[in-house]
Backbone as XML, in Angstrom:
<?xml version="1.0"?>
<chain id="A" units="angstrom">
  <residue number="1" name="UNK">
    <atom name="N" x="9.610" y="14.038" z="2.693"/>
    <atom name="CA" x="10.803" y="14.407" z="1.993"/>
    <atom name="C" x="11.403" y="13.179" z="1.340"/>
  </residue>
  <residue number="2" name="UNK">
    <atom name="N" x="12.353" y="13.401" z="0.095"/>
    <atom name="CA" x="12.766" y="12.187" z="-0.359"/>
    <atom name="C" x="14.283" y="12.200" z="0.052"/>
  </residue>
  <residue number="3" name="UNK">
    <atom name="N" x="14.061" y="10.957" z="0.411"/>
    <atom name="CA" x="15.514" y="10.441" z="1.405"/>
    <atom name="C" x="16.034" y="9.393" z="0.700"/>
  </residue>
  <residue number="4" name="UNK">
    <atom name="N" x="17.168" y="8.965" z="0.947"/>
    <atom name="CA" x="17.821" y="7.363" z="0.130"/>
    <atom name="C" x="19.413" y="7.632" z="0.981"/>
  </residue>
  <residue number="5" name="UNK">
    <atom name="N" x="20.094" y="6.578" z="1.321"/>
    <atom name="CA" x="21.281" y="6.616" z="1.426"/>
    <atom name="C" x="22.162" y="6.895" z="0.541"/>
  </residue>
  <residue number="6" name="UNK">
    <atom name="N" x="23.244" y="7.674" z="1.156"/>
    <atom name="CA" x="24.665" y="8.373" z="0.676"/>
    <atom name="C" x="24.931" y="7.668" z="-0.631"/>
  </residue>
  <residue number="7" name="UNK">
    <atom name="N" x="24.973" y="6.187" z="-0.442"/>
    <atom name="CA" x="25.614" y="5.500" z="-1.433"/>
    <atom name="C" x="24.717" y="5.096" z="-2.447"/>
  </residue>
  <residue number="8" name="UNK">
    <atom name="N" x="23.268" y="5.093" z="-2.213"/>
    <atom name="CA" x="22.212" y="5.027" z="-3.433"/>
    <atom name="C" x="22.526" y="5.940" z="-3.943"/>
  </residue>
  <residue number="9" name="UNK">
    <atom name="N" x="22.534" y="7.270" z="-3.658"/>
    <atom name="CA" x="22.495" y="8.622" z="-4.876"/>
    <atom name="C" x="24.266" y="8.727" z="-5.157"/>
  </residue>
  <residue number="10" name="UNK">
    <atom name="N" x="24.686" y="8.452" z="-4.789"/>
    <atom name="CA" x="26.202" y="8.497" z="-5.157"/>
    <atom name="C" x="25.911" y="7.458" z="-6.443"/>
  </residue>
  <residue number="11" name="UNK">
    <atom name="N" x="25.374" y="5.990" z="-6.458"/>
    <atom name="CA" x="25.474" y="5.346" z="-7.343"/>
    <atom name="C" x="24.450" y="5.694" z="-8.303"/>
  </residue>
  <residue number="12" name="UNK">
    <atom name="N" x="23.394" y="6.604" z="-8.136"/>
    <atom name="CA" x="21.725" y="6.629" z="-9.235"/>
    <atom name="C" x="22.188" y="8.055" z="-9.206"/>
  </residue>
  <residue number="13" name="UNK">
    <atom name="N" x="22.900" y="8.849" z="-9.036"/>
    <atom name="CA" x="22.476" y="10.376" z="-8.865"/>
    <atom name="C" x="21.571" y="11.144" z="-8.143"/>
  </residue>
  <residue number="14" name="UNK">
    <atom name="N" x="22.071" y="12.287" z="-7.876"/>
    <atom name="CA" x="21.105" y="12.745" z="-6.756"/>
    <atom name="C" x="20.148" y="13.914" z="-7.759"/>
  </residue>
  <residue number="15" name="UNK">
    <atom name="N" x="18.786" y="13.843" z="-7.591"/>
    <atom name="CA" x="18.295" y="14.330" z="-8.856"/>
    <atom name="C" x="17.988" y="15.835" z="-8.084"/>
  </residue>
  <residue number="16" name="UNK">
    <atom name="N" x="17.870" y="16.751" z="-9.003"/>
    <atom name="CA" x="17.641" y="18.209" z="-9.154"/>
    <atom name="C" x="16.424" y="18.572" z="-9.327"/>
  </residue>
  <residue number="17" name="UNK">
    <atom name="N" x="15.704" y="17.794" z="-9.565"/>
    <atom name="CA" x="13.923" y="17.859" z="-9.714"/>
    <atom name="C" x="13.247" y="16.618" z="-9.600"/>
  </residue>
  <residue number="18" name="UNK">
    <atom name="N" x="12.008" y="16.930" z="-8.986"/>
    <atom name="CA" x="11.005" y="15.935" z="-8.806"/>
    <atom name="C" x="11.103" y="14.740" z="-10.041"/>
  </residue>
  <residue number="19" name="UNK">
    <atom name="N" x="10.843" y="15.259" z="-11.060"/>
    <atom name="CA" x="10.969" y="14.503" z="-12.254"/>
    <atom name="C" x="12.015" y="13.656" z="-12.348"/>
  </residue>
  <residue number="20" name="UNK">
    <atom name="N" x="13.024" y="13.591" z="-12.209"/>
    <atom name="CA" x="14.387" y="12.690" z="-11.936"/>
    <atom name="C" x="14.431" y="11.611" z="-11.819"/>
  </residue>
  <residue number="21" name="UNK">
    <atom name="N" x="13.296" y="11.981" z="-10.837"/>
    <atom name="CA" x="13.058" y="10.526" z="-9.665"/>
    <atom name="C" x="12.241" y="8.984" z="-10.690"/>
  </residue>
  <residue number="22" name="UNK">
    <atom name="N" x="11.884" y="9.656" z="-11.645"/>
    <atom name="CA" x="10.829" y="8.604" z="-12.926"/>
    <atom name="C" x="12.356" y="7.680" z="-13.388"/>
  </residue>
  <residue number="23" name="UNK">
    <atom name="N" x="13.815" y="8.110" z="-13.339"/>
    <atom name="CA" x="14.627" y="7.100" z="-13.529"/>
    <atom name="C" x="15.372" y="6.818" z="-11.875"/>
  </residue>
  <residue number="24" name="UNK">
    <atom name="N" x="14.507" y="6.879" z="-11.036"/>
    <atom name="CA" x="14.845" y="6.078" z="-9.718"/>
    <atom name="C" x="14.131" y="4.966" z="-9.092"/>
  </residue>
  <residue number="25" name="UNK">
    <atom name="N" x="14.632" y="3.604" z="-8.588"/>
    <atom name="CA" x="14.202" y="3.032" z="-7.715"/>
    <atom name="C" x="13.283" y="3.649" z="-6.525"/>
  </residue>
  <residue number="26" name="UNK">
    <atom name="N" x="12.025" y="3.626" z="-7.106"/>
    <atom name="CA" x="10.589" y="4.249" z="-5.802"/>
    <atom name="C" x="10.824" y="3.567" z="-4.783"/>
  </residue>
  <residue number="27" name="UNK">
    <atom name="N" x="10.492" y="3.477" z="-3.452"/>
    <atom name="CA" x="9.907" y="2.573" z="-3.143"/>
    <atom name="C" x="8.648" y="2.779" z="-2.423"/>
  </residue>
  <residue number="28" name="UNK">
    <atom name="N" x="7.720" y="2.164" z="-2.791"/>
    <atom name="CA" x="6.368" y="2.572" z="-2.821"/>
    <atom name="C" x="5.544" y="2.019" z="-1.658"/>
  </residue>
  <residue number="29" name="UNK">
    <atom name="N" x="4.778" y="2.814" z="-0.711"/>
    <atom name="CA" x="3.896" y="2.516" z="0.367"/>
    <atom name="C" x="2.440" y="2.174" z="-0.137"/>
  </residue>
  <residue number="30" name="UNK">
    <atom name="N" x="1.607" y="1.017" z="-0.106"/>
    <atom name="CA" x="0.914" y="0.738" z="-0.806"/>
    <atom name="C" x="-0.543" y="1.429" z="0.065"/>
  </residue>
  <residue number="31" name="UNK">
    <atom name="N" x="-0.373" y="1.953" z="1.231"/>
    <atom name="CA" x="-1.312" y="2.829" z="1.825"/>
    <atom name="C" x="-1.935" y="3.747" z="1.507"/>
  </residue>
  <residue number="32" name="UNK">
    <atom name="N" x="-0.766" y="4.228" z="0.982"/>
    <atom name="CA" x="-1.519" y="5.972" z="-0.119"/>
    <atom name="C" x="-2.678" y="5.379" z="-1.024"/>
  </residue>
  <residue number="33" name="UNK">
    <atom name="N" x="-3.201" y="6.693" z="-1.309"/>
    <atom name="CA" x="-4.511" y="6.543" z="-2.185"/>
    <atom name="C" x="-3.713" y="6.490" z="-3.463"/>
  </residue>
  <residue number="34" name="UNK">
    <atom name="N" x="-2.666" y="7.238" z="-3.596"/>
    <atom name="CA" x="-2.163" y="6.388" z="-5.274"/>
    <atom name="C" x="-0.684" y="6.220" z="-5.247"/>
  </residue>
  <residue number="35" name="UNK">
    <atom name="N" x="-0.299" y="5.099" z="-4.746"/>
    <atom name="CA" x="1.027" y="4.735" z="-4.652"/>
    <atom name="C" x="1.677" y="4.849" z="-4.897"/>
  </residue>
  <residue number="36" name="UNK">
    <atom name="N" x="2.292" y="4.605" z="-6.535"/>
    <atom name="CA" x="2.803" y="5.136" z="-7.350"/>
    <atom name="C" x="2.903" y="6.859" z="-7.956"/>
  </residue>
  <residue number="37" name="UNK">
    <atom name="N" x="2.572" y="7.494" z="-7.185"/>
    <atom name="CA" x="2.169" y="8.809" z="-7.491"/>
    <atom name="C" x="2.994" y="9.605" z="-6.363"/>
  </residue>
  <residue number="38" name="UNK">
    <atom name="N" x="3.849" y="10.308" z="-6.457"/>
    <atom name="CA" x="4.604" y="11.649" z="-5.673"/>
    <atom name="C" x="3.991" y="12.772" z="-5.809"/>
  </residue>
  <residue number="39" name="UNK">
    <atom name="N" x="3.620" y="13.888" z="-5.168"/>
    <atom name="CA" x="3.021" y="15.004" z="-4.918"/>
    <atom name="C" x="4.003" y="16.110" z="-4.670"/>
  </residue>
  <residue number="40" name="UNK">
    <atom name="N" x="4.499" y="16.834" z="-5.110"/>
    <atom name="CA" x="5.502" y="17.877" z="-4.571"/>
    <atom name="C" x="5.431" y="19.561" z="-5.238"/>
  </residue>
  <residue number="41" name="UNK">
    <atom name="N" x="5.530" y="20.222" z="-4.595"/>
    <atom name="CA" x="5.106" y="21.907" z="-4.831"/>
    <atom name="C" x="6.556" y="22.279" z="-5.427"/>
  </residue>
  <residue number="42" name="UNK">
    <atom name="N" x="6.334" y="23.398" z="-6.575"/>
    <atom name="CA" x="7.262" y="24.255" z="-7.543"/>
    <atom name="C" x="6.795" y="25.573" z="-7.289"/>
  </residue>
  <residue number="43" name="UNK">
    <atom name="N" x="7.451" y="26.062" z="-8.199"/>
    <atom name="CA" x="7.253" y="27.716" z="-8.333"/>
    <atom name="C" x="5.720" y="27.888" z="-9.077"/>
  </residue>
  <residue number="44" name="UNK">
    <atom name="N" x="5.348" y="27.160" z="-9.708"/>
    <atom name="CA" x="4.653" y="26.719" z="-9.984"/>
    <atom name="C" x="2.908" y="26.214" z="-9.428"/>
  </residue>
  <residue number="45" name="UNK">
    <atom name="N" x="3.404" y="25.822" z="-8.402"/>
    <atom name="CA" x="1.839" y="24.917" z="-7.908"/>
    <atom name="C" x="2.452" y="23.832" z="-7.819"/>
  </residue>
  <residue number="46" name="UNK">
    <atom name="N" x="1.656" y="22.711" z="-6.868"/>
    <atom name="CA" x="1.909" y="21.630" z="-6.937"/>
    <atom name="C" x="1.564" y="20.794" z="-7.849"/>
  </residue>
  <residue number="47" name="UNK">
    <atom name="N" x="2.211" y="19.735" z="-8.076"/>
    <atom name="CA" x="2.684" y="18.476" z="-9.444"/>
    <atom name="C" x="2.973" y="17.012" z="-8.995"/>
  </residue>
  <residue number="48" name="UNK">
    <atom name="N" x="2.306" y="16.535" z="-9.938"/>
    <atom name="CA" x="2.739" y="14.739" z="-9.446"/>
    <atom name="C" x="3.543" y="14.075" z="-10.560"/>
  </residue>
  <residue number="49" name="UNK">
    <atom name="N" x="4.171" y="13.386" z="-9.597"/>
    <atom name="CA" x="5.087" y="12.429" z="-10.314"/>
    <atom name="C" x="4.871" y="11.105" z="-10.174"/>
  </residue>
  <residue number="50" name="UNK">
    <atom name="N" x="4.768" y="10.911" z="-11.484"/>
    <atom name="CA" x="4.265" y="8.860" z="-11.572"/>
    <atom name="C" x="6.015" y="8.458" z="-11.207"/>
  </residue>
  <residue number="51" name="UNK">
    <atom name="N" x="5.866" y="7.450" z="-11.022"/>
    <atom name="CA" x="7.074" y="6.375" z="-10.317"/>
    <atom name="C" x="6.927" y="4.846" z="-10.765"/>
  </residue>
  <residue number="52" name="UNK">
    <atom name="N" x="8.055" y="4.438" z="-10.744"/>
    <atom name="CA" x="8.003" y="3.104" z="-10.360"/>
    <atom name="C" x="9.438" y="2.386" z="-9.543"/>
  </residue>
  <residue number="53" name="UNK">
    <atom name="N" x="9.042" y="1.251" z="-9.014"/>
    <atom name="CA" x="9.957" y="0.823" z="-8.315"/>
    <atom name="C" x="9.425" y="-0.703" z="-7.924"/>
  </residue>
  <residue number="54" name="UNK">
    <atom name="N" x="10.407" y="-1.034" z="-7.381"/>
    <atom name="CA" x="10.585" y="-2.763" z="-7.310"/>
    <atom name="C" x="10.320" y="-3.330" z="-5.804"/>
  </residue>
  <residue number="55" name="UNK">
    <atom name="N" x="10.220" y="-2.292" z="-4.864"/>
    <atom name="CA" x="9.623" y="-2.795" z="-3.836"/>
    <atom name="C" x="8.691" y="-1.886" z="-3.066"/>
  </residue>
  <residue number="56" name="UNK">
    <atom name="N" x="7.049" y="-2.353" z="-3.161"/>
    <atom name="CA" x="6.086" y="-2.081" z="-2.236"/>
    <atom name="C" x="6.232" y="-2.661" z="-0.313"/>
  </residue>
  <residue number="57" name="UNK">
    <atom name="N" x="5.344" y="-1.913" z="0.098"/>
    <atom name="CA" x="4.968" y="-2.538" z="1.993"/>
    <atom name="C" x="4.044" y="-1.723" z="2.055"/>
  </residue>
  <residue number="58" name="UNK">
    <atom name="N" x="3.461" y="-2.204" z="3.033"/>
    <atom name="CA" x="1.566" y="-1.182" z="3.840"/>
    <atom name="C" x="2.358" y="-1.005" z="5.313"/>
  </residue>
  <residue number="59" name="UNK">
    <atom name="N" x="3.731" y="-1.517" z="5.574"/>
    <atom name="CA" x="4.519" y="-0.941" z="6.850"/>
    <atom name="C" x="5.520" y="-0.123" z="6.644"/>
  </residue>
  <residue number="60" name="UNK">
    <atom name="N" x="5.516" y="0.889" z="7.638"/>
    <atom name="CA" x="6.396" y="1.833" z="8.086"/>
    <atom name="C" x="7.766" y="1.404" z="8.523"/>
  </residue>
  <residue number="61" name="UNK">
    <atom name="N" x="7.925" y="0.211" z="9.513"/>
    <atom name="CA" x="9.290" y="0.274" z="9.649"/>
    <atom name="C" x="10.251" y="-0.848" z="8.706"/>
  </residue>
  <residue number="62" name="UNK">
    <atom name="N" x="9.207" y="-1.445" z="7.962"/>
    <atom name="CA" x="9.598" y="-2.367" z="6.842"/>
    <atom name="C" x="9.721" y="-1.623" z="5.593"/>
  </residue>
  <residue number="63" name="UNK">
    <atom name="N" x="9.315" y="-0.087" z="5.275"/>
    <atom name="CA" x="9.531" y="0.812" z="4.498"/>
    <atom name="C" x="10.995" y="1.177" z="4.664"/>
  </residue>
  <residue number="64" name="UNK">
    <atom name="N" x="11.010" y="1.439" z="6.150"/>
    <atom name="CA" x="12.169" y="2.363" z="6.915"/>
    <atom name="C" x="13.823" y="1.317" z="6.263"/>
  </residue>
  <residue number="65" name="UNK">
    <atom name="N" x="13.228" y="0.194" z="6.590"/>
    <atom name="CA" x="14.133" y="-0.745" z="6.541"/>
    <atom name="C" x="15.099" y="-0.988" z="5.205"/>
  </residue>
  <residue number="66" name="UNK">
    <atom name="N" x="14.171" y="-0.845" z="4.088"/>
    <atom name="CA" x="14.438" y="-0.943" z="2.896"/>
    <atom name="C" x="15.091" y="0.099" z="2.274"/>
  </residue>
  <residue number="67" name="UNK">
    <atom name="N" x="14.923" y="1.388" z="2.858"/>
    <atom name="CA" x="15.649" y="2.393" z="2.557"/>
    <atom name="C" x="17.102" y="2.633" z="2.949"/>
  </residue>
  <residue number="68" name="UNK">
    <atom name="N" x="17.122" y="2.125" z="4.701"/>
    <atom name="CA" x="18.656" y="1.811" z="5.154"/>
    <atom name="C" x="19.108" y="1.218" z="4.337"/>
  </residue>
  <residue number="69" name="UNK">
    <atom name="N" x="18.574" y="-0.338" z="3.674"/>
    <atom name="CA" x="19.500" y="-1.448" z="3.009"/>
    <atom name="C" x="19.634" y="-1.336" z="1.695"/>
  </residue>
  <residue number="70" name="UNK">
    <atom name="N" x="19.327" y="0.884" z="1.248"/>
    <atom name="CA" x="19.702" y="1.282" z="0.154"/>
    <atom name="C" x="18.691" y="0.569" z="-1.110"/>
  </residue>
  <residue number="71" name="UNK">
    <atom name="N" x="17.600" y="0.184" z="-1.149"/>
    <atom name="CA" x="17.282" y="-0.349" z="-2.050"/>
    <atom name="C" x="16.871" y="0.607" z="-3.089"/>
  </residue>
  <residue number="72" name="UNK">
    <atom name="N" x="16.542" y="2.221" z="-2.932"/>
    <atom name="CA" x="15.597" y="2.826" z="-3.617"/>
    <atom name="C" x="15.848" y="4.140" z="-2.929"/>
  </residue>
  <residue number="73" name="UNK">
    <atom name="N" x="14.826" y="5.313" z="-3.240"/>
    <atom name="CA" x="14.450" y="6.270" z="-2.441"/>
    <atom name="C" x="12.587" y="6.142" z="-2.094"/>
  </residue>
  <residue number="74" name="UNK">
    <atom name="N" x="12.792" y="6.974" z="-0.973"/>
    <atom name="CA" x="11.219" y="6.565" z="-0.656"/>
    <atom name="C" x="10.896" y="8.416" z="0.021"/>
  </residue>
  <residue number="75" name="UNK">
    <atom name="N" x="9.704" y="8.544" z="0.186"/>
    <atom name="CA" x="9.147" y="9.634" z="0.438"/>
    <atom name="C" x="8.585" y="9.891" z="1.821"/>
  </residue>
  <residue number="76" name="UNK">
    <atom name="N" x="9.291" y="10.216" z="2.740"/>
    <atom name="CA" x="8.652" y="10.063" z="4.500"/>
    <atom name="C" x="8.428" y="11.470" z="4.896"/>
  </residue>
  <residue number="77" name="UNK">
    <atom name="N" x="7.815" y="11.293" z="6.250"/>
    <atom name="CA" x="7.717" y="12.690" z="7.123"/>
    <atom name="C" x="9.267" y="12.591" z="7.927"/>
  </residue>
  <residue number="78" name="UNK">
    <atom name="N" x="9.526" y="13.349" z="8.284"/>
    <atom name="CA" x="10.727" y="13.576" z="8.877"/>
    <atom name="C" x="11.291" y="12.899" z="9.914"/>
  </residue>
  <residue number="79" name="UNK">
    <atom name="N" x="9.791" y="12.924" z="10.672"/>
    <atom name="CA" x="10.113" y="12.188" z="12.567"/>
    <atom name="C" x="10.121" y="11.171" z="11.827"/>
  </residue>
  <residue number="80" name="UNK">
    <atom name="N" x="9.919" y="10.397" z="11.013"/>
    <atom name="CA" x="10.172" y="8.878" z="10.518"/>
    <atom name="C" x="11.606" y="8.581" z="10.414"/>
  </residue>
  <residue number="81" name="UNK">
    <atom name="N" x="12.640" y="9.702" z="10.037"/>
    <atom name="CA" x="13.775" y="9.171" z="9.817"/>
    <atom name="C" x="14.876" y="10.023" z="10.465"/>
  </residue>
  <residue number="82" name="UNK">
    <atom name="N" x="14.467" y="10.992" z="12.237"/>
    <atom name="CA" x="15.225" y="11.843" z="12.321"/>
    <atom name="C" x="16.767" y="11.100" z="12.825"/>
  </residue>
  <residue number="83" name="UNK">
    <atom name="N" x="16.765" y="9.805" z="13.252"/>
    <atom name="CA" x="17.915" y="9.561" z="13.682"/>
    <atom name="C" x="19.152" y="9.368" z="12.759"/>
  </residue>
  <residue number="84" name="UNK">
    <atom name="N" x="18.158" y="8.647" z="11.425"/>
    <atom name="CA" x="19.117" y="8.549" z="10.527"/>
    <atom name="C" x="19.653" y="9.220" z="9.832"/>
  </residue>
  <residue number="85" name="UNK">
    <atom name="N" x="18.849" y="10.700" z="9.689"/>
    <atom name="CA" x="19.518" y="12.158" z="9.029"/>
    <atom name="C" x="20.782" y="12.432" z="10.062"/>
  </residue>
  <residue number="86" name="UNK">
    <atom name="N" x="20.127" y="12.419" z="11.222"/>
    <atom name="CA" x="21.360" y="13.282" z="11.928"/>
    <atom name="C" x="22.518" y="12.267" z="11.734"/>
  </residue>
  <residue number="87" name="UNK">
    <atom name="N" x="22.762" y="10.801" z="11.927"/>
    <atom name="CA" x="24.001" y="9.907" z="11.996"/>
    <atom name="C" x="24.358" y="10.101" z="10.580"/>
  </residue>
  <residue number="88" name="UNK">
    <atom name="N" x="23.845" y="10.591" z="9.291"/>
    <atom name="CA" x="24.377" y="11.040" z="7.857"/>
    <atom name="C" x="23.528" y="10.050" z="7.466"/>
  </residue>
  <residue number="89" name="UNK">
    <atom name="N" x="22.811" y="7.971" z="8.168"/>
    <atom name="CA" x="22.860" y="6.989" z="7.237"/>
    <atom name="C" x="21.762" y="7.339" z="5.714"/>
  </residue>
  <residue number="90" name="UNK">
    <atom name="N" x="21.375" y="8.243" z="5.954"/>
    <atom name="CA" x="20.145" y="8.672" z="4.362"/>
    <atom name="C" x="20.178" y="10.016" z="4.982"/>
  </residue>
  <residue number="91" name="UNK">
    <atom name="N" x="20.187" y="10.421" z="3.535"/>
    <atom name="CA" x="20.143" y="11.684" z="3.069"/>
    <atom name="C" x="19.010" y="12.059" z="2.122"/>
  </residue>
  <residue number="92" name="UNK">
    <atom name="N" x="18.925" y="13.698" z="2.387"/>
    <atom name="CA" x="18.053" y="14.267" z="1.888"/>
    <atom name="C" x="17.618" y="14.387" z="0.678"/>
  </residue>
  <residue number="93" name="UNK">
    <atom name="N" x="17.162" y="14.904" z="-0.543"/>
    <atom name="CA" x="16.864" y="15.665" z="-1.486"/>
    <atom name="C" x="15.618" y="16.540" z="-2.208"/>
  </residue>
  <residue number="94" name="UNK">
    <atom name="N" x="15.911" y="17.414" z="-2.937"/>
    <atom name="CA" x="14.489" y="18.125" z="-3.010"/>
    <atom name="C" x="13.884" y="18.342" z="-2.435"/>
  </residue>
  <residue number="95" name="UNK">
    <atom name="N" x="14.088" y="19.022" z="-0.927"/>
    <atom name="CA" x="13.946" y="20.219" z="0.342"/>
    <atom name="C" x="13.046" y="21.128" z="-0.749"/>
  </residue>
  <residue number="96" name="UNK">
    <atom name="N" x="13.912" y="21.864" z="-1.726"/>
    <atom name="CA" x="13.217" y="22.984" z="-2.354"/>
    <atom name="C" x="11.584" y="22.769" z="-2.921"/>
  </residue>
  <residue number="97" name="UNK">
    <atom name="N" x="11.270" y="21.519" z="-3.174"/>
    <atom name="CA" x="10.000" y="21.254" z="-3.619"/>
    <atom name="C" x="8.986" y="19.907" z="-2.804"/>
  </residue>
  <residue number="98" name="UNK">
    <atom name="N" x="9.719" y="20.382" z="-1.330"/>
    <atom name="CA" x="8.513" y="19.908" z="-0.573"/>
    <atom name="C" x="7.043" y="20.224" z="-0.453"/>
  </residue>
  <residue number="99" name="UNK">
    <atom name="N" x="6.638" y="19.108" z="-0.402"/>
    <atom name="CA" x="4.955" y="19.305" z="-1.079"/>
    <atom name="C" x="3.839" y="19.797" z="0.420"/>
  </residue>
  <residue number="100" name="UNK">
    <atom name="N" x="4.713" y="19.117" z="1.596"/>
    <atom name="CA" x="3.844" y="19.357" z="3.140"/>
    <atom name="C" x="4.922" y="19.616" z="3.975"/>
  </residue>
  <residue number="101" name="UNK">
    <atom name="N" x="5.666" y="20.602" z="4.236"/>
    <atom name="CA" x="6.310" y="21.177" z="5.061"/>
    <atom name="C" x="6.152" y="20.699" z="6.470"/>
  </residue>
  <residue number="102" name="UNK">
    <atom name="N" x="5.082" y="20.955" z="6.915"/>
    <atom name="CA" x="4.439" y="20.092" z="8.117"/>
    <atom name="C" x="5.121" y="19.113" z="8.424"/>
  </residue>
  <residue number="103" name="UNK">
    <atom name="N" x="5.288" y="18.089" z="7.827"/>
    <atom name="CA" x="6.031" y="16.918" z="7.914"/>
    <atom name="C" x="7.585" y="16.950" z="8.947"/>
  </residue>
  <residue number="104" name="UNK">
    <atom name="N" x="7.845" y="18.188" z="8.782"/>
    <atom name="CA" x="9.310" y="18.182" z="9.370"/>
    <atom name="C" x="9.335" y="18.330" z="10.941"/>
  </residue>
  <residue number="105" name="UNK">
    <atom name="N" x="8.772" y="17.463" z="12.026"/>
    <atom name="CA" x="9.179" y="17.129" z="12.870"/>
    <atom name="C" x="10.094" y="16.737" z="13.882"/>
  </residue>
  <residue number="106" name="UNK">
    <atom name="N" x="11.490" y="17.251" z="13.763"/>
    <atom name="CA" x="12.478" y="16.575" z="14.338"/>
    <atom name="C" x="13.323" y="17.984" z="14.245"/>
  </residue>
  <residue number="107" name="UNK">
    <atom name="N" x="14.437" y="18.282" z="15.022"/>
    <atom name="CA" x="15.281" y="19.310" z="15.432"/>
    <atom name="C" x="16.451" y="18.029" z="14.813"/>
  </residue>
  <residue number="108" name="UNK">
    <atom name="N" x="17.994" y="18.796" z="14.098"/>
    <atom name="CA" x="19.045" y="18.016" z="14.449"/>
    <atom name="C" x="19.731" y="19.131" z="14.798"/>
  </residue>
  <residue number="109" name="UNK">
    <atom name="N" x="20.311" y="18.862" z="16.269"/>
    <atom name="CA" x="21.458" y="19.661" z="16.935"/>
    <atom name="C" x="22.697" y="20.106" z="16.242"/>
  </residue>
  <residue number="110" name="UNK">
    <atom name="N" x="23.341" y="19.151" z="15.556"/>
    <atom name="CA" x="24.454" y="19.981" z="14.348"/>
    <atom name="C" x="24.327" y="19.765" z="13.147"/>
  </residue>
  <residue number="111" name="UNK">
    <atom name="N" x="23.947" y="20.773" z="12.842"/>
    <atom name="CA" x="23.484" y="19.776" z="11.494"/>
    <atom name="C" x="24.977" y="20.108" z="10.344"/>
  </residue>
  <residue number="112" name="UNK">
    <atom name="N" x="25.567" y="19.455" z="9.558"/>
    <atom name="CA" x="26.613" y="19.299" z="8.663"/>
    <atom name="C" x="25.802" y="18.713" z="7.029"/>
  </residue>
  <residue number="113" name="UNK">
    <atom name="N" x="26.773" y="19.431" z="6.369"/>
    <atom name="CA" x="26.616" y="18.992" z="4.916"/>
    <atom name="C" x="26.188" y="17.392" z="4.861"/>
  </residue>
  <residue number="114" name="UNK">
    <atom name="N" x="25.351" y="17.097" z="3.864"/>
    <atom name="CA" x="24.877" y="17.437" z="3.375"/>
    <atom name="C" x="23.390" y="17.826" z="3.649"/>
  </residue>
  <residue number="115" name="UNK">
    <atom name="N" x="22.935" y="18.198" z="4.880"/>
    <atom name="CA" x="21.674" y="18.318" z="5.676"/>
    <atom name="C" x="21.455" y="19.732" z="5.963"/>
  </residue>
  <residue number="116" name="UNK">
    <atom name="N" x="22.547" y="20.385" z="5.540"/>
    <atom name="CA" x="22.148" y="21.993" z="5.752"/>
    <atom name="C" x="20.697" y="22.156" z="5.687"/>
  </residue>
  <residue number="117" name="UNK">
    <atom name="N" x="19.958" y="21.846" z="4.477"/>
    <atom name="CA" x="18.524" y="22.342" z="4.378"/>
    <atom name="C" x="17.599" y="21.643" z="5.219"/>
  </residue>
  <residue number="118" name="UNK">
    <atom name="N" x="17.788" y="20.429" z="5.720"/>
    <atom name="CA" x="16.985" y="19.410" z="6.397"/>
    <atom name="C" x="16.941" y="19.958" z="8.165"/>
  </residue>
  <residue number="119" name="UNK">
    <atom name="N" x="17.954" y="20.494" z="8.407"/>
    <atom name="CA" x="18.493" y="20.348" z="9.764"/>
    <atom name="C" x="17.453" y="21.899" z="9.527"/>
  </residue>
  <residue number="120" name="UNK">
    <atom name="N" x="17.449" y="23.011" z="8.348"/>
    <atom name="CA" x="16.525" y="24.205" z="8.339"/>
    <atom name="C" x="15.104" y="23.846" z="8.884"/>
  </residue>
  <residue number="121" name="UNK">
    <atom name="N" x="14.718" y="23.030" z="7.895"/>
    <atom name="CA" x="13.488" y="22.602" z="7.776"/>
    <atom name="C" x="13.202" y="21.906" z="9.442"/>
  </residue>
  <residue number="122" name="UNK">
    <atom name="N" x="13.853" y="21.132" z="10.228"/>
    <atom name="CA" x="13.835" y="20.418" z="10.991"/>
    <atom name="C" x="13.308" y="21.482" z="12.410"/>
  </residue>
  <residue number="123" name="UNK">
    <atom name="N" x="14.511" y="22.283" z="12.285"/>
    <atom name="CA" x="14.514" y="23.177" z="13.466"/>
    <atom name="C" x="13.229" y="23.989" z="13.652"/>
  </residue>
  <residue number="124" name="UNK">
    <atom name="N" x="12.438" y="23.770" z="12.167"/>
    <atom name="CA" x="11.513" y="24.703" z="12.385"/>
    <atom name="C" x="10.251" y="24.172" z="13.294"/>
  </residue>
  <residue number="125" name="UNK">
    <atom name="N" x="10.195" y="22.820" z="13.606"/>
    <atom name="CA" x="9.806" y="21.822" z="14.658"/>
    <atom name="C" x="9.772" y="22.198" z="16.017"/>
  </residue>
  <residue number="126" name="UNK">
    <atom name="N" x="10.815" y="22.855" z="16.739"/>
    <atom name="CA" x="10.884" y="23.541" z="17.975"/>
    <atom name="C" x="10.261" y="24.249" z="18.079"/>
  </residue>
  <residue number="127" name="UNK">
    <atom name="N" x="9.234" y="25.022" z="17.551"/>
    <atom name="CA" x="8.127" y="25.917" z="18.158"/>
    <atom name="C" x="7.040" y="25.198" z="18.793"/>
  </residue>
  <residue number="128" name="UNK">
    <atom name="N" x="6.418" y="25.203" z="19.331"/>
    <atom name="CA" x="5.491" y="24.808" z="20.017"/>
    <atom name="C" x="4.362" y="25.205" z="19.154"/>
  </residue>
  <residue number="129" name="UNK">
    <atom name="N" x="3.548" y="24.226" z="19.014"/>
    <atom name="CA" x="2.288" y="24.314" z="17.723"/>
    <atom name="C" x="1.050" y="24.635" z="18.207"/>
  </residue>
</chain>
């Protein structure tokens, strides 16, 4: 899911479509088979989005890190960032055109605006797989 703190999308906008994101700070995991490249499902079929952005890592919590200190938005599985959804520090966007659902690992117990859809997606984690 694409996440960024309160105050990144307060200051870049919080975009309404995948596409948006081509005037956002990426920040890019250099692990993927194409880095620069977002994957996300429409009404449509799924679609990629080229990116760019100003800071790469091949680590996870040096990814994690960069996103707290607001640099960008970045693209995680859920259990990667459930503590920080639930405390508000990054927030969600484009729930509606998640590309691997799967991803959503984590329950948040109350969930409040602006996580309504995340805390959906989240809960759906409590089943036993």
């Amino acid at each position: 899911m694409a996440v960024a703190t309160p105050n990144y999308w307060n200051t870049n906008g919080r975009p309404e479509h995948p596409d948006a994101l081509k005037d956002h700070n990426a920040l890019l995991y250099d692990y993927l088979e194409e880095p620069d490249t977002w994957f996300f499902k429409g009404p449509d079929g799924r679609f990629k989005v080229p990116l760019k952005g100003s800071f790469r890592a091949n680590n996870g919590d040096v990814m994690l890190s960069a996103i707290r200190k607001g640099l960008g938005v970045d693209l995680v599985p859920t259990f990667f960032c459930c503590e920080d959804l639930r405390n508000g520090q990054l927030e969600v966007v484009l729930l509606d055109f998640e590309d691997d659902p799967l991803n959503a690992l984590c329950g948040l117990s109350t969930p409040s605006p602006p996580f309504d859809k995340s805390a959906r997606i989240c809960q759906l984690s409590r089943r036993p797989f």
